[in-house]
Backbone as CSV, one residue per row, in Angstrom:
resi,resn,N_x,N_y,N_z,CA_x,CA_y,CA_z,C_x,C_y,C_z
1,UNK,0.839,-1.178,0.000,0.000,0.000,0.000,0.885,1.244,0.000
2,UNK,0.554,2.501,-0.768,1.497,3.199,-1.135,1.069,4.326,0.170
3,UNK,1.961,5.251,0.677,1.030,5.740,1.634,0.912,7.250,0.988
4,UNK,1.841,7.719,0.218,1.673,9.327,-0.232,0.834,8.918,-1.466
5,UNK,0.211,7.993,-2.483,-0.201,8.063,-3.527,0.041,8.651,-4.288
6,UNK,1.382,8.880,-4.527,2.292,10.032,-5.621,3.009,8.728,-6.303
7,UNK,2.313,8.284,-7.518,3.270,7.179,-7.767,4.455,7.916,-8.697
8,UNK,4.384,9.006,-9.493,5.651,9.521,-9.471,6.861,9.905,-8.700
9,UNK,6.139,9.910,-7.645,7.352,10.435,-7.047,8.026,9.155,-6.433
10,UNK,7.015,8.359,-6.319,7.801,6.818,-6.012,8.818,6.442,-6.845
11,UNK,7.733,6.466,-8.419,9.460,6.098,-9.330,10.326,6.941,-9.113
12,UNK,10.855,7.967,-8.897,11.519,8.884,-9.004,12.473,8.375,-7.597
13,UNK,11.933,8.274,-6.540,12.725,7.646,-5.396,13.497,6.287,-5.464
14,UNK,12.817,4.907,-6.737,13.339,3.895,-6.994,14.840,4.219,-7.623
15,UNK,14.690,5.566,-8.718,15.659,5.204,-9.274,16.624,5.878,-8.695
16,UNK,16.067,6.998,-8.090,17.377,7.519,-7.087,18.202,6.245,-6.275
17,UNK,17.438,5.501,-6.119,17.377,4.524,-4.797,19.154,3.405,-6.167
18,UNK,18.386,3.188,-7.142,19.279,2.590,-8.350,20.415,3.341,-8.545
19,UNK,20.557,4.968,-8.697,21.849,5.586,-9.025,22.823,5.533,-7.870
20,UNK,22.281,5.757,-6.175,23.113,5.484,-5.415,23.966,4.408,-5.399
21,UNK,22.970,3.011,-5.078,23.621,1.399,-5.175,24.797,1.596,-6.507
22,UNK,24.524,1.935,-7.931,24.953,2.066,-8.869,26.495,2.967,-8.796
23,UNK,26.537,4.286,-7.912,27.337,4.990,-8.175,28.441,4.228,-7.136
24,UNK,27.807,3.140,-6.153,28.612,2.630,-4.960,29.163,1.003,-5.481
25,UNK,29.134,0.905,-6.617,29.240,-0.102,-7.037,28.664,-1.388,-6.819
26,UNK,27.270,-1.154,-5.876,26.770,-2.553,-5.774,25.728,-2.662,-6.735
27,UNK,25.889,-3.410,-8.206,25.258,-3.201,-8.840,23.865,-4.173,-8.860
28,UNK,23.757,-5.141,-8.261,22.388,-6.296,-8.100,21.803,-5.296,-7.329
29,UNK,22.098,-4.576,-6.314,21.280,-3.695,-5.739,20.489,-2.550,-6.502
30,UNK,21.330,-2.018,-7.413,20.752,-0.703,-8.093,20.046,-1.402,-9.316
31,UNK,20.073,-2.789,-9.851,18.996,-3.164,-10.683,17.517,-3.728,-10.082
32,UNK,17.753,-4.058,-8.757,16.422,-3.862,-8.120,15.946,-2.585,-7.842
33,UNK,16.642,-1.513,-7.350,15.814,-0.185,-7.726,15.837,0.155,-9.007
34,UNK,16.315,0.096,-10.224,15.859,0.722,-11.030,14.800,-0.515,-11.842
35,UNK,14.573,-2.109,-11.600,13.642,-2.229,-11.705,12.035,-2.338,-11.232
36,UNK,12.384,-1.404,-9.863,10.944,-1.163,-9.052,10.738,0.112,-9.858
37,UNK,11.541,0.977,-10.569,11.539,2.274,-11.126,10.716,1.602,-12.880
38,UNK,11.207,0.736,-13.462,10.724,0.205,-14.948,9.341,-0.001,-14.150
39,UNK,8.955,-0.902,-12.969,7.354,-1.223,-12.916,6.393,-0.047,-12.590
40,UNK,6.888,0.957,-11.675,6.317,1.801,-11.547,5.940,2.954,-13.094
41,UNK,6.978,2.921,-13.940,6.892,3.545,-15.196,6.241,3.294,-16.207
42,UNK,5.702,1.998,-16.236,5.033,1.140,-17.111,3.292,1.428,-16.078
43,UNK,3.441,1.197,-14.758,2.079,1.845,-14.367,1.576,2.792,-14.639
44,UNK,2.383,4.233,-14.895,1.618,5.181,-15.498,2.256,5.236,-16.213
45,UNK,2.482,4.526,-17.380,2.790,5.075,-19.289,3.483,5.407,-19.268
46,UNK,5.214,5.277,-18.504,6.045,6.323,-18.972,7.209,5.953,-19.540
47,UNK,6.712,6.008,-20.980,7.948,5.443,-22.102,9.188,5.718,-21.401
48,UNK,9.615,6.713,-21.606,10.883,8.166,-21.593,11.609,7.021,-19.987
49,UNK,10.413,7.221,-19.334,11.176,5.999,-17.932,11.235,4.670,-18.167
50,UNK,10.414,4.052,-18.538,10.896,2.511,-19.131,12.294,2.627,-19.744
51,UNK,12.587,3.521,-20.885,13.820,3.424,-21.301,15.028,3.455,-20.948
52,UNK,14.455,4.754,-19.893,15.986,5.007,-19.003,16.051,3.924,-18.150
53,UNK,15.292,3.004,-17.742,14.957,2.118,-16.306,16.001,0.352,-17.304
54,UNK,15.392,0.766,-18.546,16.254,-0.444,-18.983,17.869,0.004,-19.418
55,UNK,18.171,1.200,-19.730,19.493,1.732,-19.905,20.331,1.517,-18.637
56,UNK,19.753,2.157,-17.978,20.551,1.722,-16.548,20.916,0.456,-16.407
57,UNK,19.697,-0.446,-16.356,19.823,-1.903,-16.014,20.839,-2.479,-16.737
58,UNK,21.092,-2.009,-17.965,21.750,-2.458,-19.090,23.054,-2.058,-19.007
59,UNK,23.726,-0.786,-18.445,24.833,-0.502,-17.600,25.220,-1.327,-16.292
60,UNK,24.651,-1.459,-15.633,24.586,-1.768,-14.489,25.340,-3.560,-14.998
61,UNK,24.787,-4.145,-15.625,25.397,-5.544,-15.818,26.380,-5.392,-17.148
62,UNK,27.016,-4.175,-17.551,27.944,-4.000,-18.601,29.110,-3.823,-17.214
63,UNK,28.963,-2.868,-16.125,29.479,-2.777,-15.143,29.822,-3.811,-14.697
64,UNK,29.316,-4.515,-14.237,29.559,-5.550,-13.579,30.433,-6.757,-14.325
65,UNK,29.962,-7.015,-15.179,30.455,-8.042,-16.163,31.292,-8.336,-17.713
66,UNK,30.865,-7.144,-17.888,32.185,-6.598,-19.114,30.913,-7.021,-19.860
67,UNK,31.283,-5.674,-21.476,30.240,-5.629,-22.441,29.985,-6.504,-23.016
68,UNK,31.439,-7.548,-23.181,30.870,-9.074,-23.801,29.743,-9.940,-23.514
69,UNK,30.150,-10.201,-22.595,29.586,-10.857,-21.328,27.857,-10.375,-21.133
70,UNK,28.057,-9.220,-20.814,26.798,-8.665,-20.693,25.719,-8.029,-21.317
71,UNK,26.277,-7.798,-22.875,25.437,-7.685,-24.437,25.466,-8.615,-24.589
72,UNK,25.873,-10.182,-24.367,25.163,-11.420,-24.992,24.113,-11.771,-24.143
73,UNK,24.073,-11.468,-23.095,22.839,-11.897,-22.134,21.652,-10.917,-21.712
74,UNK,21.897,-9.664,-22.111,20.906,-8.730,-21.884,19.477,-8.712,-22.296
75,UNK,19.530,-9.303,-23.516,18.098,-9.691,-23.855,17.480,-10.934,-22.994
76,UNK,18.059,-11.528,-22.736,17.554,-12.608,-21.875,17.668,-12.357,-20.775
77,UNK,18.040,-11.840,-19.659,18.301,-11.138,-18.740,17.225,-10.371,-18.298
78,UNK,16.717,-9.618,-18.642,15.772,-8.580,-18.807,14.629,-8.786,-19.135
79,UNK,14.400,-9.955,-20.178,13.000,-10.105,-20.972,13.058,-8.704,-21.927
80,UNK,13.890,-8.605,-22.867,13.611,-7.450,-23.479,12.741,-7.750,-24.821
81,UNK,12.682,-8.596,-24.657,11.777,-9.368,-26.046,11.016,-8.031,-26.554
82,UNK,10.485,-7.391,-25.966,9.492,-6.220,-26.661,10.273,-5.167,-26.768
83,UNK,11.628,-4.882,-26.063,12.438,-3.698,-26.240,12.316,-3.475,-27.639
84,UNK,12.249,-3.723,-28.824,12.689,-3.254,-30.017,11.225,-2.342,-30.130
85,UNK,10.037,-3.121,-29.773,9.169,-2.001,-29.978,8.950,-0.765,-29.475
86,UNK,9.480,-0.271,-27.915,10.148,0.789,-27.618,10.775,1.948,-28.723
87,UNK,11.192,0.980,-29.330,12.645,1.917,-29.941,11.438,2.350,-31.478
88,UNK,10.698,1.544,-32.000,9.845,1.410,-32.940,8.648,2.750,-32.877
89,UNK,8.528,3.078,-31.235,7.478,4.291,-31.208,8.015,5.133,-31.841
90,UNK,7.015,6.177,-32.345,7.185,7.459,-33.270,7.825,8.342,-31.852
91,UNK,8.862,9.242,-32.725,9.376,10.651,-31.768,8.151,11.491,-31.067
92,UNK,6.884,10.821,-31.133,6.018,12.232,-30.357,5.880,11.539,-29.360
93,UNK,7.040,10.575,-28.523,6.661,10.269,-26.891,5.797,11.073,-26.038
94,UNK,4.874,11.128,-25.322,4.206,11.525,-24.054,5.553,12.182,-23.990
95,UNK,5.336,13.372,-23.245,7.002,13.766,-22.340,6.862,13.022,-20.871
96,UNK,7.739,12.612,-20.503,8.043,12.344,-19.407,7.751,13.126,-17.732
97,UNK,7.012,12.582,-16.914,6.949,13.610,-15.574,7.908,13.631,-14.948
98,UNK,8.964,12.030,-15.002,9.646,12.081,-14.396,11.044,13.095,-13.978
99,UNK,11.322,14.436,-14.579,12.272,15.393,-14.422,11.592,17.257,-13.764
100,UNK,10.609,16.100,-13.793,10.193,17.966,-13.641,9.771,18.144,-11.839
């Protein structure tokens, strides 16, 4: 149960919650916040955050594991199976709430 009902500002706290773990090098940690940040973004529609929520994630195990290593497994890793359609939306994305 959420108690402020600001689910933006929740994502917005996940992924903060992801850049810290991330900037401290524990990276299994900062892909669980930045994927409580992808579910919350996908609850209210927010392309612009899904993307960044999988960019990160997608750093986060390049970090960890070297780009070899971790561009052969990222699609499977992730379930990105639908990522290409992401990339497939037209440039008139929703803008994003998450920066403002």
């Amino acid at each position: 149960m959420r108690r402020a009902g600001n689910t933006e500002a929740e994502a917005a706290a996940y992924f903060c919650v992801g850049v810290t773990y991330d900037n401290m090098g524990k990276y299994e940690d900062a892909i669980k916040g930045y994927s409580k940040f992808l579910k919350l973004s996908r609850e209210i529609n927010d392309k612009v955050g899904e993307c960044l929520a999988y960019n990160c994630m997608g750093m986060c195990k390049v970090r960890e594991k070297g780009a070899r290593e971790a561009g052969a497994g990222c699609m499977v890793i992730f379930g990105l199976d639908s990522y290409p359609s992401l990339l497939l939306t037209p440039p008139s994305l929703p803008p994003s709430n998450f920066f403002r």
